[in-house]
ZAMARGU-4260 file (C-alpha; in steps of 0.2 Angstrom, whole numbers, plus 5000, padded with zeros to 4 digits):
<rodrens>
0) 4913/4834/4996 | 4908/4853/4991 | 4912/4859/4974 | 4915/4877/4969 | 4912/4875/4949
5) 4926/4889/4941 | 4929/4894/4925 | 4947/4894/4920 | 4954/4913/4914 | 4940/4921/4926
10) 4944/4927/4940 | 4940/4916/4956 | 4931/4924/4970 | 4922/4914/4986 | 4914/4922/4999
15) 4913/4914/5015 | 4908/4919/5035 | 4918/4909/5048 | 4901/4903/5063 | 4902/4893/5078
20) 4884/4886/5080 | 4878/4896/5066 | 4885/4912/5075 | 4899/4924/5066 | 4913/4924/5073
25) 4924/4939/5074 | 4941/4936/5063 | 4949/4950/5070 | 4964/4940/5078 | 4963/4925/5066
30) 4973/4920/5051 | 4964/4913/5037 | 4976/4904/5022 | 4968/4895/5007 | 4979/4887/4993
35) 4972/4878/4977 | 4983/4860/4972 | 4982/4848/4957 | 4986/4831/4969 | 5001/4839/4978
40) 5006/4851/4966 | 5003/4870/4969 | 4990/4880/4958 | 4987/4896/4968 | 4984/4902/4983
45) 4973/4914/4987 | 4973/4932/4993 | 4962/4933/5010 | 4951/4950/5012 | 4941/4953/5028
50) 4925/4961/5029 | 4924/4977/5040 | 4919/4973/5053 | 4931/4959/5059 | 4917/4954/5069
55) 4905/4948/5056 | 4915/4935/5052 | 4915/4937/5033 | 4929/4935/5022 | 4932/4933/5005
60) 4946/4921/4995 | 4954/4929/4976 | 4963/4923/4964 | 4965/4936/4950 | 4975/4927/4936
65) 4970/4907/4935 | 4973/4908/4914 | 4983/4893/4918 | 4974/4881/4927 | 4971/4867/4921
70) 4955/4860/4915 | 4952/4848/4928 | 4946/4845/4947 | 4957/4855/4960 | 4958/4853/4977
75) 4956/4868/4991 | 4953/4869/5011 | 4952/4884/5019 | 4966/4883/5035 | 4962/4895/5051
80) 4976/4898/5066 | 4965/4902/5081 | 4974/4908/5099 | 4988/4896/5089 | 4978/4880/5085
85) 4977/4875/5067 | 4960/4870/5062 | 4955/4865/5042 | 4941/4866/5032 | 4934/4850/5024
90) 4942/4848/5008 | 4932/4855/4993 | 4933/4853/4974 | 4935/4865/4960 | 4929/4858/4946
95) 4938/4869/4930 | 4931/4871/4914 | 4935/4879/4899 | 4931/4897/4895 | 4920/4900/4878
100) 4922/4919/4877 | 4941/4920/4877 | 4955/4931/4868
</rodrens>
């Protein structure tokens, strides 16, 4: 399983590129969801941006606010809906530590 290490209170960014066969694949016409759970219960889910152009295949997951996460191991997959098919990323870690420079 992947892990995205995350500090809690910043903000959480991932950039990824959606390839078939190591080729980009234009994201134009596909919906792309991503939510962050403790077990089954729901931390956050996160705001999808497309890169311009579509065609690259690059997108880019944000949660601004995560001050309240807890300090623990999360859980994400990043869901696409292509031509209507539901297809799900391997489910990924997001280790959460503590913040050192904090208010």
């Amino acid at each position: 399983m992947q892990s995205v290490p995350h500090k809690r209170g910043d903000t959480f960014l991932f950039n990824a590129v959606l390839t078939d066969a190591g080729v980009p694949v234009d994201i134009t016409n596909i919906d792309i969801r991503c939510q962050i759970r403790d077990k089954d219960t729901l931390v956050a889910t996160a705001v999808v941006t497309k890169a311009v152009p579509n065609s690259d295949g690059a997108f880019s997951l944000r949660v601004s606010d995560t001050t309240a996460w807890p300090i623990k191991t999360l859980l994400s997959d990043i869901e696409y809906t292509i031509n209507g098919q539901i297809i799900s990323t391997e489910t990924f870690e997001i280790p959460v530590t503590k913040d050192i420079t904090r208010d």
